[in-house]
Rosetta silent file (secondary structure, phi, psi, omega in degrees, C-alpha in Angstrom):
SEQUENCE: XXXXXXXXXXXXXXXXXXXXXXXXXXXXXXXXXXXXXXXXXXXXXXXXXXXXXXXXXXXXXXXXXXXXXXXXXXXXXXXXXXXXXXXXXXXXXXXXXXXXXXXXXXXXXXXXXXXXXXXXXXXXXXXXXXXXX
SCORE:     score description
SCORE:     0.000 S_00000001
   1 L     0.000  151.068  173.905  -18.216   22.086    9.719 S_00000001
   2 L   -49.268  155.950  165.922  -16.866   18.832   11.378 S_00000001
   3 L   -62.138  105.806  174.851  -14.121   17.105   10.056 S_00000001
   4 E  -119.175  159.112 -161.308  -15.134   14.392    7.541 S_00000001
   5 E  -120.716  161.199 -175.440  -13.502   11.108    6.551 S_00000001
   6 E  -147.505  142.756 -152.589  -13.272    8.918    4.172 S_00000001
   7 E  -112.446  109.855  131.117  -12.056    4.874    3.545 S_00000001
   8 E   -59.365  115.184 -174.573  -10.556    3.973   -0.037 S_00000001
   9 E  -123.047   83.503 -153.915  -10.501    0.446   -0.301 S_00000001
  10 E   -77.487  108.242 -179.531   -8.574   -0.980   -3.695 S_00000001
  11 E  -100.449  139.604  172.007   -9.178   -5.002   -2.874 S_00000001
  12 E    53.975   56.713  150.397   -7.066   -8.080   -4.805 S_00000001
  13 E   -67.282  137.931 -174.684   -4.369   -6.212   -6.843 S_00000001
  14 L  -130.630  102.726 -150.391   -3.350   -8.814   -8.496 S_00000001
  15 L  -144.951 -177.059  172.227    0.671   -8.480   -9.802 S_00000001
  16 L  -147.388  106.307 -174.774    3.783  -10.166  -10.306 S_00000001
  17 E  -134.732 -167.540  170.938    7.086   -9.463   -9.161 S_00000001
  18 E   -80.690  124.830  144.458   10.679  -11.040   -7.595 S_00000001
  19 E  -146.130  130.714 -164.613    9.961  -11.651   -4.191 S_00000001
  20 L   146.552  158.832 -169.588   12.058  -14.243   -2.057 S_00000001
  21 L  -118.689   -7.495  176.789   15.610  -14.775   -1.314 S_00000001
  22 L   -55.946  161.767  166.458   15.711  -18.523   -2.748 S_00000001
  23 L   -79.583   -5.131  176.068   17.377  -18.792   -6.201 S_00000001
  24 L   -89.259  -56.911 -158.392   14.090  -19.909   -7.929 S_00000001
  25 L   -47.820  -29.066  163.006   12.628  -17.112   -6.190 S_00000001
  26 L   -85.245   -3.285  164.237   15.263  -14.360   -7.542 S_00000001
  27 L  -105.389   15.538 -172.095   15.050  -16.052  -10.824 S_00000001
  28 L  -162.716  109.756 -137.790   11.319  -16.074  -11.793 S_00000001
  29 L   -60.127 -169.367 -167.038    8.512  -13.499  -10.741 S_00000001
  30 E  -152.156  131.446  140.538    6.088  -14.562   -8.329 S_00000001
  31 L     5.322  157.690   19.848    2.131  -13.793   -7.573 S_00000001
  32 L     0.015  148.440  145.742    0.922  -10.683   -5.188 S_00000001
  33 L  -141.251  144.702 -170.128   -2.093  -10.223   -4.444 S_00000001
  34 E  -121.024  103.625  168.655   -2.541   -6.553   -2.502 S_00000001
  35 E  -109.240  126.663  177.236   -5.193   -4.868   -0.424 S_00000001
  36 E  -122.196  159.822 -168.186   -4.926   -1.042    0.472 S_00000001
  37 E  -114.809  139.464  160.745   -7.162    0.668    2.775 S_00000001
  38 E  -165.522  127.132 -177.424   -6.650    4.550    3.358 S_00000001
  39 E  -104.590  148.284 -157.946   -8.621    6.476    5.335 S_00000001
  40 E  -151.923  174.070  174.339   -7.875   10.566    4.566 S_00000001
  41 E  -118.851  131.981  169.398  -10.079   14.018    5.593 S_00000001
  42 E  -126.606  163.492 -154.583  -12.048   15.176    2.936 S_00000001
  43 L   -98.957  178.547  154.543  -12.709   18.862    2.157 S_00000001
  44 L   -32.619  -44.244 -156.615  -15.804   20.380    1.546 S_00000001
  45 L   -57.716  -44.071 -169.378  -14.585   21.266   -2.157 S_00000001
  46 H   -57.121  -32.186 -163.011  -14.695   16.835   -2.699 S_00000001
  47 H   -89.350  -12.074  154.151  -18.399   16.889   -1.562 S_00000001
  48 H  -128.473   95.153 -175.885  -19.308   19.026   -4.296 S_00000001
  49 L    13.063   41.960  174.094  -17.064   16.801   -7.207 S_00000001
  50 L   -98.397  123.818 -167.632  -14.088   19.203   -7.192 S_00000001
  51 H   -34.139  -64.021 -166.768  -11.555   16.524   -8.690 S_00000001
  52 H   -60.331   12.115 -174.129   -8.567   18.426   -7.746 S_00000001
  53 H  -124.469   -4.898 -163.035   -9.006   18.373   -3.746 S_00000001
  54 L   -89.753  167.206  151.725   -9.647   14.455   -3.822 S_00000001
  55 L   -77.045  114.522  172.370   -7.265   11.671   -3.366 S_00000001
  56 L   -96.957  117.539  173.885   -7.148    9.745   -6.669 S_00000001
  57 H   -44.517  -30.128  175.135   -7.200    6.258   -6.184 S_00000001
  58 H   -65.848  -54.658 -170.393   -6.091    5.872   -9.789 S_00000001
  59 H   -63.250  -69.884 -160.427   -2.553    8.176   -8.931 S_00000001
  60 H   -50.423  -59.662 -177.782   -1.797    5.548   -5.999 S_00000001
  61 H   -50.755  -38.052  176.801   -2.475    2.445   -7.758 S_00000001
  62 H   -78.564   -8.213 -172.614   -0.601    3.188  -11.070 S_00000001
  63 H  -109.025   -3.309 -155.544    2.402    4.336   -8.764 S_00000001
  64 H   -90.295  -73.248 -165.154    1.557    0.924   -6.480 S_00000001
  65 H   -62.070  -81.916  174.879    1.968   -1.078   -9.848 S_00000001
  66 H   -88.400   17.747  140.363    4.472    0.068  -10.903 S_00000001
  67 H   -68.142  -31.897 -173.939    6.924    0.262   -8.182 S_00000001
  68 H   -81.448  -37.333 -165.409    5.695   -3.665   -7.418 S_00000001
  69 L   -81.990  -38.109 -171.450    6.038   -5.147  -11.248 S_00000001
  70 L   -93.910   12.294 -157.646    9.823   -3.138  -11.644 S_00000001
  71 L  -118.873  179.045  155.520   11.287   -3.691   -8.126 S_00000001
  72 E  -143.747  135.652 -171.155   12.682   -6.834   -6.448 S_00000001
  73 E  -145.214  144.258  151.372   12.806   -7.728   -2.751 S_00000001
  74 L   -21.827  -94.614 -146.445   14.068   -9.937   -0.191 S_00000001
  75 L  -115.019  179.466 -177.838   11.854  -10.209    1.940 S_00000001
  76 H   -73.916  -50.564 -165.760    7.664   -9.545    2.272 S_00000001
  77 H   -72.780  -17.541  167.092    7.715   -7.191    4.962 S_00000001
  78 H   -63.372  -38.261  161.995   10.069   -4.467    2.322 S_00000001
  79 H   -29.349  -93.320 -148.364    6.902   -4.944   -0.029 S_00000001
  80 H   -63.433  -24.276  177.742    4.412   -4.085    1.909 S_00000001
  81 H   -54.750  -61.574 -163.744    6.501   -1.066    3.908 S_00000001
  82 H   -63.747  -14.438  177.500    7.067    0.431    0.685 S_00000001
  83 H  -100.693  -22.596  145.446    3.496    0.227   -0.638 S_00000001
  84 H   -31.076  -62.878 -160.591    2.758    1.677    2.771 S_00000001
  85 H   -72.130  -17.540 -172.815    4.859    4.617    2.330 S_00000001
  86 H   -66.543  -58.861 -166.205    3.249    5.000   -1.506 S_00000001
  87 H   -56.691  -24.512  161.085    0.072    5.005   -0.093 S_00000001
  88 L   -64.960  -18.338  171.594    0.671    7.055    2.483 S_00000001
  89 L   -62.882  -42.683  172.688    1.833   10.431    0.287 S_00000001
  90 L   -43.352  146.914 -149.973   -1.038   12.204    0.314 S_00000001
  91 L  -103.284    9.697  169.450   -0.702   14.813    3.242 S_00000001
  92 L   -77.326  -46.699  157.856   -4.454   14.325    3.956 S_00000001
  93 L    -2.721  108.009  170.875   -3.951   10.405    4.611 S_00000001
  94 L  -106.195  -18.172 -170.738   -4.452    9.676    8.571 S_00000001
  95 E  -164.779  148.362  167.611   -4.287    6.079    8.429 S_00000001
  96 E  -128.174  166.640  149.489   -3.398    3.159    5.916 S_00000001
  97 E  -144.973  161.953 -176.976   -3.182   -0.567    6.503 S_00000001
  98 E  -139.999  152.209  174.861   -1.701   -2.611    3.241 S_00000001
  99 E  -155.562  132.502 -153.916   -1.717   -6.059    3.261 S_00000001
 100 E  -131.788  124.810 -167.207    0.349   -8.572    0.816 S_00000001
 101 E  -132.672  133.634  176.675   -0.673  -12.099    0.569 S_00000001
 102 L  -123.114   84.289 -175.759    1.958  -14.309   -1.377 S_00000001
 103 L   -54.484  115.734  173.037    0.000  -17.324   -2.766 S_00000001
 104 L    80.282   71.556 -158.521    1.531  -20.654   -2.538 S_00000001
 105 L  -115.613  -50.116  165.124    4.211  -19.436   -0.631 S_00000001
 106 E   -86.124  144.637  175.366    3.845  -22.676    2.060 S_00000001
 107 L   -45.780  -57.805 -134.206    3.032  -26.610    0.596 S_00000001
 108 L  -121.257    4.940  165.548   -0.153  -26.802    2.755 S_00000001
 109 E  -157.026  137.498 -145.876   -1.633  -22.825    2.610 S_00000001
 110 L   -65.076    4.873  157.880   -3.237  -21.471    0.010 S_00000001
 111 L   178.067  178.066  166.359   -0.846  -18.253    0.695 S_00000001
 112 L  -123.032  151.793 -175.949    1.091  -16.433    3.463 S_00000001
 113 E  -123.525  177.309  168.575    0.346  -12.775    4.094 S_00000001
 114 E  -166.669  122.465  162.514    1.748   -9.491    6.187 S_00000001
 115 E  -111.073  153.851 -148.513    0.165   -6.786    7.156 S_00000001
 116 E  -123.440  137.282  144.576    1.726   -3.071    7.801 S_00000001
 117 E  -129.098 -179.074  167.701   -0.065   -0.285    9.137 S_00000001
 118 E  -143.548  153.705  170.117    0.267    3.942    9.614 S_00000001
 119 E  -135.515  115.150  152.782   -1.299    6.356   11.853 S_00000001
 120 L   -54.646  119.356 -165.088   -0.668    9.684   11.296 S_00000001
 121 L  -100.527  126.844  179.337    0.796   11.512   14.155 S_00000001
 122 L  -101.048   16.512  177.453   -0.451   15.195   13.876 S_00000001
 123 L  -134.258   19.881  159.300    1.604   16.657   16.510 S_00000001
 124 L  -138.007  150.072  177.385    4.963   15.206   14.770 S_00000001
 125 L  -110.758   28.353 -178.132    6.563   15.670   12.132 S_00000001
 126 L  -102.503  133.714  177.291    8.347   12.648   11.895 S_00000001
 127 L  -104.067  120.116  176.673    7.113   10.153    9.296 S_00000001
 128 L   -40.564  -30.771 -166.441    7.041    6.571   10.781 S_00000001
 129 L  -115.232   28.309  170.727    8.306    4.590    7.729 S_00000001
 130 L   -78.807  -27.855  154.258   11.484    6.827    6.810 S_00000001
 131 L   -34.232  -31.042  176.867   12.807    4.485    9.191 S_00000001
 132 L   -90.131   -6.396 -173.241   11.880    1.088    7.130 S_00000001
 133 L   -99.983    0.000    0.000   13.453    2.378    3.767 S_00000001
């Protein structure tokens, strides 16, 4: 059989954490709001329910949360890299994009955002974001 694929898409995580290099901003948590996409190869075994071959969407998100709620960062683009690389453990994963919108981050828009993405290279064995950590 063909290779088939499949798009998890967890929309508006909605969290709070330090992010910002200002002194209000390293003294008092701040808004998130998170969307991750991951597209993965699924096995036969997932197309008839066996749990244990899927991706759980549940495992990423609780490991999402809490790396985002305990951590503190600088800047926006160390966020989203790092919820990249969470998202990104599964060795089926081919592609992610994360995206981190930090509401009321400018006076005059209603947030600012950054988006990250990965492509799996299958003929390396180099993982693109050991570089960002």
């Amino acid at each position: 059989m063909n290779a088939q694929f499949a798009t998890i898409n967890i929309k508006n995580l909605r969290l709070r954490t330090y992010i910002g290099f200002n002194p209000e901003e390293m003294e008092k948590q701040q808004d998130v709001v998170i969307n991750i996409q991951i597209r993965y190869e699924i096995s036969d075994e997932v197309l008839h329910d066996r749990v244990e071959d899927a991706l759980n969407y549940k495992t990423v998100t609780k490991k999402v949360i809490q790396h985002v709620e305990q951590g503190r960062f600088l800047l926006l683009e160390k966020l989203v890299a790092e919820i990249l690389a969470i998202s990104c453990e599964h060795p089926s994963v081919i592609h992610a994009q994360i995206t981190v919108d930090k509401p009321h981050a400018l006076r005059f828009a209603d947030s600012v955002s950054l988006t990250l993405e990965y492509t799996a290279d299958k003929t390396s064995n180099i993982h693109i974001l050991e570089k960002a950590s």
